[in-house]
C-alpha positions as CSV (number, residue, x, y, z in Angstrom):
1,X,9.4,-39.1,-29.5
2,X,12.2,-36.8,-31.0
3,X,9.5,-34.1,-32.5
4,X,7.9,-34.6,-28.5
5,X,11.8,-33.7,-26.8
6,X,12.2,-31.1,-29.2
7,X,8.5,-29.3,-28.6
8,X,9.4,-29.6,-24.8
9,X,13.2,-28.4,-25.2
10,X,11.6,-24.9,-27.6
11,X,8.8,-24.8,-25.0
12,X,11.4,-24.5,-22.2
13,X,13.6,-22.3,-24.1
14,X,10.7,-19.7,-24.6
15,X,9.8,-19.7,-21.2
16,X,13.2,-18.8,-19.9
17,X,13.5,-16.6,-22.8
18,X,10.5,-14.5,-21.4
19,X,11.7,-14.9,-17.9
20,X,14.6,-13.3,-18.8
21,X,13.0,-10.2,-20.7
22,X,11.1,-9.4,-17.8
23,X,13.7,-9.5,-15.6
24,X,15.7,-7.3,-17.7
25,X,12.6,-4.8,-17.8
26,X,12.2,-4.9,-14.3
27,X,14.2,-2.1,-12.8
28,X,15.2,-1.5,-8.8
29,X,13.7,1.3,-7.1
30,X,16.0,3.3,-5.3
31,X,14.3,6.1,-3.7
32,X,11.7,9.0,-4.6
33,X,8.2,10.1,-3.6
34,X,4.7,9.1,-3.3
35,X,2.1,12.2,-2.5
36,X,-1.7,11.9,-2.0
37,X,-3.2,15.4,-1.9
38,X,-6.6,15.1,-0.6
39,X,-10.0,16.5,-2.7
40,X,-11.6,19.6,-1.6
41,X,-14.9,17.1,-1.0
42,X,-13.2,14.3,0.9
43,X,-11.7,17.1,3.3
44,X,-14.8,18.9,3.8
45,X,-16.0,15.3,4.5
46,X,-13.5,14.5,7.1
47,X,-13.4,17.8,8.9
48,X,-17.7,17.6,9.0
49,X,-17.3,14.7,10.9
50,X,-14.3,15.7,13.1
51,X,-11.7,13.5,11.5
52,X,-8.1,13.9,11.3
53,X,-5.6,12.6,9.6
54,X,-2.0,13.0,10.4
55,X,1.0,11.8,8.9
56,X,3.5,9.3,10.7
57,X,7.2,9.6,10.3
58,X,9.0,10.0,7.7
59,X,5.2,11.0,6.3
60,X,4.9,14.6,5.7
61,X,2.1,17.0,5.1
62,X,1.3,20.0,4.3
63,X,-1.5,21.7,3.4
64,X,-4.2,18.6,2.0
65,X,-0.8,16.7,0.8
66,X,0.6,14.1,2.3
67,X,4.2,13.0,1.2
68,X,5.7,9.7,1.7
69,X,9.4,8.9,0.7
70,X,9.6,6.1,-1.3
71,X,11.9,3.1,0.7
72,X,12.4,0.7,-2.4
73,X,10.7,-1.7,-4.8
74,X,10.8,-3.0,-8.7
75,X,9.1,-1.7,-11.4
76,X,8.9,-3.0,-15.1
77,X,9.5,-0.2,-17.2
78,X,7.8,-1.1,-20.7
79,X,4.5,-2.4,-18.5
80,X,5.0,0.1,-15.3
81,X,3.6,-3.1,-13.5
82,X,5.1,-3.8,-10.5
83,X,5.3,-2.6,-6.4
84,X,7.1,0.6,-4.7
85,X,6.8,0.8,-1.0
86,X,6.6,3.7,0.7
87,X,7.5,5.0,4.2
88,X,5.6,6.4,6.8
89,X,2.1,6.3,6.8
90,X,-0.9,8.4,8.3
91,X,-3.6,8.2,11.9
92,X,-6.8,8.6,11.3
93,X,-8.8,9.9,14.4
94,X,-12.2,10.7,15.8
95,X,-10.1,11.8,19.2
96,X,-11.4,8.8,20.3
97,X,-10.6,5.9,18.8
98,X,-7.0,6.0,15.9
99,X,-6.4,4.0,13.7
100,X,-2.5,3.7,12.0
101,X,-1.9,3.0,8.5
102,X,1.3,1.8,7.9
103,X,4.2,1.2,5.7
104,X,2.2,2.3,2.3
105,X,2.5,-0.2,-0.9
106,X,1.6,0.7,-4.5
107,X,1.0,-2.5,-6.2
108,X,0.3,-2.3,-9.9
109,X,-0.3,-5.0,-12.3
110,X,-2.8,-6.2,-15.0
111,X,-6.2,-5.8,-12.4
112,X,-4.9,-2.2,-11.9
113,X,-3.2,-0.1,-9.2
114,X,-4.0,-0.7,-5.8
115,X,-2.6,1.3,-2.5
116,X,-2.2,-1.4,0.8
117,X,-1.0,-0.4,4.3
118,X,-0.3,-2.4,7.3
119,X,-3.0,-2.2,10.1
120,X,-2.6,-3.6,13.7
121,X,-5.5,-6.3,14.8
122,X,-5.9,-7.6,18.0
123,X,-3.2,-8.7,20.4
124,X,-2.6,-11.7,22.0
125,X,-0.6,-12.9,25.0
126,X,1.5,-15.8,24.6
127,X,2.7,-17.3,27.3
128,X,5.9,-19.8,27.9
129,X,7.0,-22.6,30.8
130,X,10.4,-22.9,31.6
131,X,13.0,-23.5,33.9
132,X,13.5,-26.6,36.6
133,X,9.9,-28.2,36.3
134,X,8.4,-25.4,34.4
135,X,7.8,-23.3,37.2
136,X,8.6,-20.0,35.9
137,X,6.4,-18.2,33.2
138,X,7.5,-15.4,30.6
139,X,4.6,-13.8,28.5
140,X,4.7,-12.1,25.7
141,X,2.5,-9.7,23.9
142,X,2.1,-10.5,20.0
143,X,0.7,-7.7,17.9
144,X,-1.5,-9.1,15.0
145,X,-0.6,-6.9,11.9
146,X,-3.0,-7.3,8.1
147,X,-2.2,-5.5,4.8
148,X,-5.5,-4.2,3.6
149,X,-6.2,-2.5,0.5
150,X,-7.2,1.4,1.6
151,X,-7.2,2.9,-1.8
152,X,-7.5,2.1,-5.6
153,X,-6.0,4.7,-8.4
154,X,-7.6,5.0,-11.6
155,X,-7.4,7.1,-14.3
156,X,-3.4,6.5,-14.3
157,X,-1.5,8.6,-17.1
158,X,2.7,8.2,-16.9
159,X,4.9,11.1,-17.9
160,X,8.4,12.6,-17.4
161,X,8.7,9.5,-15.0
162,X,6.1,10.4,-13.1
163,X,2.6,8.6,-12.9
164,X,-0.5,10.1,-11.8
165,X,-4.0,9.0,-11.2
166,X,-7.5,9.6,-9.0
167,X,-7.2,7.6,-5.9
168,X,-10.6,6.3,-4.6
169,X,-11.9,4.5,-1.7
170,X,-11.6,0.9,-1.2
171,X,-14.3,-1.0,1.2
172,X,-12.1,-1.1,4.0
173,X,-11.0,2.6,4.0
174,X,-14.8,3.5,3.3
175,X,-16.2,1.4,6.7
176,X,-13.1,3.2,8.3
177,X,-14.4,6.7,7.8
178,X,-17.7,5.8,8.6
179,X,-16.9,3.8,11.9
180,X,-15.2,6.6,12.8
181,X,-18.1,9.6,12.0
182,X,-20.7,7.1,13.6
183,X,-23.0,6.9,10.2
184,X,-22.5,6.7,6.5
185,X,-20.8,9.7,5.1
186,X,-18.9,7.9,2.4
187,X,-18.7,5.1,0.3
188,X,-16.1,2.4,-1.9
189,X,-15.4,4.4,-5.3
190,X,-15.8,7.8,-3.8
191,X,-12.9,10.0,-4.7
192,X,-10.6,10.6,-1.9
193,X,-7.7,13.0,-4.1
194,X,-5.2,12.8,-6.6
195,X,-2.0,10.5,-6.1
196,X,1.5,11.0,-7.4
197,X,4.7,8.4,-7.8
198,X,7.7,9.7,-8.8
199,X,10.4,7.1,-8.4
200,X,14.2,7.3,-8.7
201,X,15.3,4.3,-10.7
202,X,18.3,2.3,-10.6
């Protein structure tokens, strides 16, 4: 019984022991940028097919690069695992129908990096009874908001505090483009540029 308390005391004590060296690796993000400057291909793409994309405040762009400023997030320094969220975000239009990706997120852990944005869904109007008897009605109008994953970053190489790899389509941002051109221009994996984080750490 003693050798059993003292195997679950060590087994405790190692586990906050490495609980406390990745906290102490994880560092606070304070600010910085994220750029995505777009591939010769994937623009001659888009602009076949009459597609724009324009960036949404604080987004910038010029040229085929689109900078977003970097609003916060932790990042373990020895593993560069962790999540930076960006500001901003970018429309992408047929003139028709738009489509708003917002608030971007760089997640990277051990299945890689991965780039998620906010997307609105459908709406739905919620309705609710008050008053003496219930007789009067106020009605809202919810917004239905998903994080999808629009782009994954290979490739990765860090230097000078700066990481850099090939962002490629995911799925979602594939069936995007292609709903939007009205056929199959494009496809998961295909590269849409190179992607850039440099962060200013605490």
């Amino acid at each position: 019984m003693k050798r059993l308390v003292k195997l679950v005391i060590l087994a405790g004590a190692l586990t906050l022991a490495i609980a406390a060296t990745a906290l102490a690796a994880s560092t606070k993000v304070t600010g910085g940028t994220t750029t995505l400057t777009a591939s010769d291909a994937a623009a001659k793409v888009l602009s076949d097919n009459h597609i724009t994309v324009m960036p949404l405040a604080p987004a910038t762009a010029s040229g085929l690069t689109f900078t977003f400023p970097i609003t916060g997030g932790r990042l373990n320094t020895t593993t560069n695992h962790g999540v930076i969220r960006d500001g901003g975000g970018v429309s992408v239009s047929n003139g028709t129908n738009t489509v708003a990706l917002r608030h971007p997120t760089i997640v990277s852990d051990k299945n890689g990096v991965s780039v998620l944005a906010e997307v609105r869904g459908k709406t739905a109007r919620v309705c609710r009874h008050f008053g003496k008897r219930h007789a009067r009605v106020r009605c809202v109008v919810i917004a239905r908001v998903r994080s999808v994953r629009i782009a994954r970053v290979t490739d990765v190489s860090v230097s000078a505090g700066k990481a850099t790899g090939t962002a490629k389509l995911t799925e979602f941002s594939a069936r995007l483009i292609n709903r939007l051109a009205g056929k199959q221009v494009v496809a998961a994996g295909d590269v849409l540029g190179t992607a850039t984080v440099s962060p200013t750490l605490k």
